[in-house]
N, C-alpha and C positions, 0 to 999 in steps of 0.2 A: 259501244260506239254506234251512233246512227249513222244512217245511208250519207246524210249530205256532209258529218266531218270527215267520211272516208275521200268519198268525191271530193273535197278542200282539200285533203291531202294527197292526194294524186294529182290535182293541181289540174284539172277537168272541169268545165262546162256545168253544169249543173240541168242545163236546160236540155242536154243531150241523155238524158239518163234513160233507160229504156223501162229494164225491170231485173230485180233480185231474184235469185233461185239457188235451188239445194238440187242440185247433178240427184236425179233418181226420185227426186221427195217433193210433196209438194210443201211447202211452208207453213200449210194448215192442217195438212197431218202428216210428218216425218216419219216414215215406216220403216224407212233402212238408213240409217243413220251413219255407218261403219261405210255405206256404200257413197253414201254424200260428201261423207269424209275425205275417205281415197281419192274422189275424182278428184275433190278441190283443192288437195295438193299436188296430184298430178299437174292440175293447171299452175297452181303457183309456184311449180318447180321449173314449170315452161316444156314440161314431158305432155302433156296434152292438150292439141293444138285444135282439135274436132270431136265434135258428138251427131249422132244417130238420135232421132226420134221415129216413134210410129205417127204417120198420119193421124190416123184415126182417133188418136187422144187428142188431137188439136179441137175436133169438132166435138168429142166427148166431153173437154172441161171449157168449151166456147170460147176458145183460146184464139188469138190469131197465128198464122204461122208464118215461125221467122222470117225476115227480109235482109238484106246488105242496105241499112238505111244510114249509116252514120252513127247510130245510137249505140251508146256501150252499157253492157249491163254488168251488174254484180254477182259475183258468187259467194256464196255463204260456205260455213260449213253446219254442222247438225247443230251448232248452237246459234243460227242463225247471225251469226258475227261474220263481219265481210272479210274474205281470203283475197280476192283478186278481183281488177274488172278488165271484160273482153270486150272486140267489137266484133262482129260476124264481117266476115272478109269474102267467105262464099258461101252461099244457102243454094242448095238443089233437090231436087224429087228424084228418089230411084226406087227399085225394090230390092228387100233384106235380101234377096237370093245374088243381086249386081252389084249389091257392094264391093269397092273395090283393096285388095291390097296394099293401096295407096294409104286408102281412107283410113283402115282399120292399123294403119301404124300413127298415122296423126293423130288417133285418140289415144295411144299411149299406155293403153291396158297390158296386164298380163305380159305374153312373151312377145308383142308387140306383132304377132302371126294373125292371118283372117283367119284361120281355122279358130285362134284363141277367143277373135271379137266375134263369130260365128256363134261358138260354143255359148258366154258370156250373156250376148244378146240375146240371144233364144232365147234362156234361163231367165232374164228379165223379161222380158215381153211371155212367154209367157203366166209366168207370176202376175200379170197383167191380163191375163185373159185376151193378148190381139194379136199374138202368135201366128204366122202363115207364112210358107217359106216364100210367096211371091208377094208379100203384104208391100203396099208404098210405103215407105220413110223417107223423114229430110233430113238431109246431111247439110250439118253445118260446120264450117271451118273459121278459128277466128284468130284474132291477134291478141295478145296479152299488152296490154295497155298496163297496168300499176299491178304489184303486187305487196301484198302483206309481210314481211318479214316476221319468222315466227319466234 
């Protein structure tokens, strides 16, 4: 299924579409697949409601970084097949160390503890080589607009 008979079936704007992503992977090379997985049904299950990114990959892949602009975007899983679309409801700057226990239960990992998303995130950012316990990240929170029935 492509992007725009998802979007017709969610019964969505077309003109509002942002962009497609794999939670963890980039699209043009899927390096953790298992991990792209998990997130995309956590979100279609409606267990997670927010993600953490490192700044500093925004200006590494010349990315822009997220906004609350009205746009919804899609989620994939490792087959690149759409699971869900969100729309970002709050985008903020903090750092990994101020994350809050709020946050780290809106993403819906593990035991749902910031110690767990502490642990988790590290492990990825590092893996990542941008690892710093006072590194900036954006936190973003979003709404589940359609979901995939599996």
């Amino acid at each position: 299924m492509n992007y725009e008979d998802f979007i017709q079936e969610a019964g969505l704007n077309p003109e509002n579409f942002g962009e497609a992503f794999i939670f963890g992977n980039s699209i043009d090379n899927i390096t953790d697949p298992e991990l792209g997985d998990e997130l995309a049904e956590l979100v279609r299950t409606g267990k997670k409601s927010a993600t953490t990114s490192a700044l500093i990959e925004y200006d590494m892949y010349n990315e822009p970084i997220p906004t609350v602009d009205g746009k919804f975007d899609i989620v994939l899983n490792s087959k690149c097949e759409p699971v869900a679309i969100l729309r970002n409801s709050k985008v903020y700057q903090t750092t990994f160390d101020k994350v809050t226990a709020e946050h780290a239960l809106k993403e819906g990992e593990g035991d749902l503890s910031l110690s767990y998303w502490r642990q988790a995130h590290e492990r990825f950012f590092k893996a990542h080589n941008v690892f710093k316990p006072d590194m900036p990240v954006i936190c973003e929170e979003y709404e589940l607009l359609y979901k995939r029935d599996k």
